[in-house]
N, C-alpha and C positions, 0 to 999 in steps of 0.2 A: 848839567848833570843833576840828578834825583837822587839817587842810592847813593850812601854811605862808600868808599872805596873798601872801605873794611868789609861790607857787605858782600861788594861786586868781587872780592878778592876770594873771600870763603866759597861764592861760589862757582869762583873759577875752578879751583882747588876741591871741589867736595867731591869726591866717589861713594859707591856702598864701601868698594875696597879699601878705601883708607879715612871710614867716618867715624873709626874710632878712635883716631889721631884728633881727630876734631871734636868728638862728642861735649869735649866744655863748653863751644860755643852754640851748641842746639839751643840752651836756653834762651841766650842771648837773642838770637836772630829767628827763634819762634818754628825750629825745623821739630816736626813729632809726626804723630797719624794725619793729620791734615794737609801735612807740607814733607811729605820724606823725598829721600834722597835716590834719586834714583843716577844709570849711567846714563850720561848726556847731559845733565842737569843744565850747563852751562849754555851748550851747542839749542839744547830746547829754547831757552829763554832767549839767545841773541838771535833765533829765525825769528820768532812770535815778534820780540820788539823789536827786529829789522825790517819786519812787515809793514808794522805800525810806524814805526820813522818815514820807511820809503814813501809811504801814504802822504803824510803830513807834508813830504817836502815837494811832493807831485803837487800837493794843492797849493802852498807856500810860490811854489814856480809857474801856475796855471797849467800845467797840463793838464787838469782834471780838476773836477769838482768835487768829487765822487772817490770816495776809496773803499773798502769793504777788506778784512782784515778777519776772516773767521778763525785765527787759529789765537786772535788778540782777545783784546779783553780782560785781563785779567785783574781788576781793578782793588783785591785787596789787597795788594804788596803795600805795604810801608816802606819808610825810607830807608832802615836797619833791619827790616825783617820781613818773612814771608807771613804769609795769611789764605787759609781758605783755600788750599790748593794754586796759588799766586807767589810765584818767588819776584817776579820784576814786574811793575807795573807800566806797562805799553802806554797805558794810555796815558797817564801820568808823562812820562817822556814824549809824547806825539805832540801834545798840548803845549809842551812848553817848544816844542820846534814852530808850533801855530805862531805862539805869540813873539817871533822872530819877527815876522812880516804884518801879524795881524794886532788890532788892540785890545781885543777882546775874543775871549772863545767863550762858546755857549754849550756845555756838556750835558746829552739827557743820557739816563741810564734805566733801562727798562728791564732788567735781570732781577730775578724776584728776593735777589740778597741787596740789600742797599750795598752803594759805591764808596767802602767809606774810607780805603785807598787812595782816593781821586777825591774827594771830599775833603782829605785831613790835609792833602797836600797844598790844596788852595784854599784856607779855609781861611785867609787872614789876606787877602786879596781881593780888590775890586776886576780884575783882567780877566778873571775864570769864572762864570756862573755853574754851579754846580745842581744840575736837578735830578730828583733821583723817583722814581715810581717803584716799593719794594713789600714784601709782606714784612710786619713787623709785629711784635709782642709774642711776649711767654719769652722762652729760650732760644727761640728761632734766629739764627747766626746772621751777622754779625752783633745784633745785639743793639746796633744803633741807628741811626736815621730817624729820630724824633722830630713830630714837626715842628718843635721848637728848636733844634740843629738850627739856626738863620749863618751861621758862619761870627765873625769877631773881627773888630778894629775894621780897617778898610773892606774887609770880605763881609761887614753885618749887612745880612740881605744878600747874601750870594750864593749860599747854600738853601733850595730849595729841598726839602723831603716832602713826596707824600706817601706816608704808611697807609698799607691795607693790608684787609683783614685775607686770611685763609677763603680761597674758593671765590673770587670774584669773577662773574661772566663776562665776557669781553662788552657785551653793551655797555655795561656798569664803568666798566674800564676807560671804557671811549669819552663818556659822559664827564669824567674824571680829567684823563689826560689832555684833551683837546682844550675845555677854557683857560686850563693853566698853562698848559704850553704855549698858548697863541696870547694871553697877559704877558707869559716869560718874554717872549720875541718881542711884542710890545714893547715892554719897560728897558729890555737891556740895546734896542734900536736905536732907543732916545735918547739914552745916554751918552755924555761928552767925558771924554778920558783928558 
């Protein structure tokens, strides 16, 4: 489990029709313009992360190598609280379904908001590599993925960011993503858990 029950519970419970019984805890677990409440809230968030589970455990069982989850993703959820249009974090739970069977998982994130969701969660872990390719600086949401983010205690060196700037050509990009991605696969193949 990843969320908080307190959390899982509010949003079992939350409607528009009865979010004013609840409006104390909006602060608390980060519900405003970025994260409102809508009908379904709940039924939304257990298809996207049923998606993402079923994936994980097809691969966990070898049916497939392969899974693809377009409706997932939603990498900013915290553990108490939503973020960024993210109330439950899929991928955050898929991962730790991986590391049932497997000893490592290797997460790239290519969304031009750094992962910092899936980042915060394994940030103090050697089992999760977290690498993230994101535009970063000024105000630009979330705010973090610095390249000096390396992750802490066991996780130092396992959160990988690299920030770029506004307007990058995808040559640029490639030039970028490809030595460090293929160093990442490198270093974390070599590794003995």
């Amino acid at each position: 489990r990843f969320h908080s029950k307190e959390y899982v519970d509010f949003l079992e419970r939350i409607s528009p029709a009865c979010a004013e019984q609840y409006e104390n805890l909006f602060a608390q677990f980060n519900i405003g313009e970025d994260c409102p409440i809508f009908d379904g809230i709940f039924e939304f968030c257990s298809i996207y992360t049923g998606g993402s589970l079923e994936g994980a455990q097809r691969i966990n069982h070898k049916v497939t190598d392969i899974v693809i989850n377009f409706s997932g993703g939603l990498h900013h959820a915290k553990k108490a609280e939503a973020s960024g249009f993210c109330y439950v974090n899929d991928i955050v739970i898929a991962i730790l379904e991986l590391l049932k069977y497997h000893k490592r998982v290797l997460y790239i994130d290519i969304d031009i908001h750094h992962g910092d969701g899936v980042q915060e969660a394994f940030y103090f872990t050697d089992r999760v590599m977290t690498v993230s390719f994101h535009k970063y600086g000024g105000l630009f949401f979330p705010g973090t993925g610095s390249i000096y983010d390396l992750g802490q205690g066991a996780g130092h060196y396992f959160a990988v960011n690299v920030p770029l700037q506004q307007g990058i050509e995808d040559e640029d990009y490639l030039s970028v993503f490809r030595p460090i991605i293929g160093q990442v696969v490198v270093k974390i193949s070599s590794l003995k858990l």
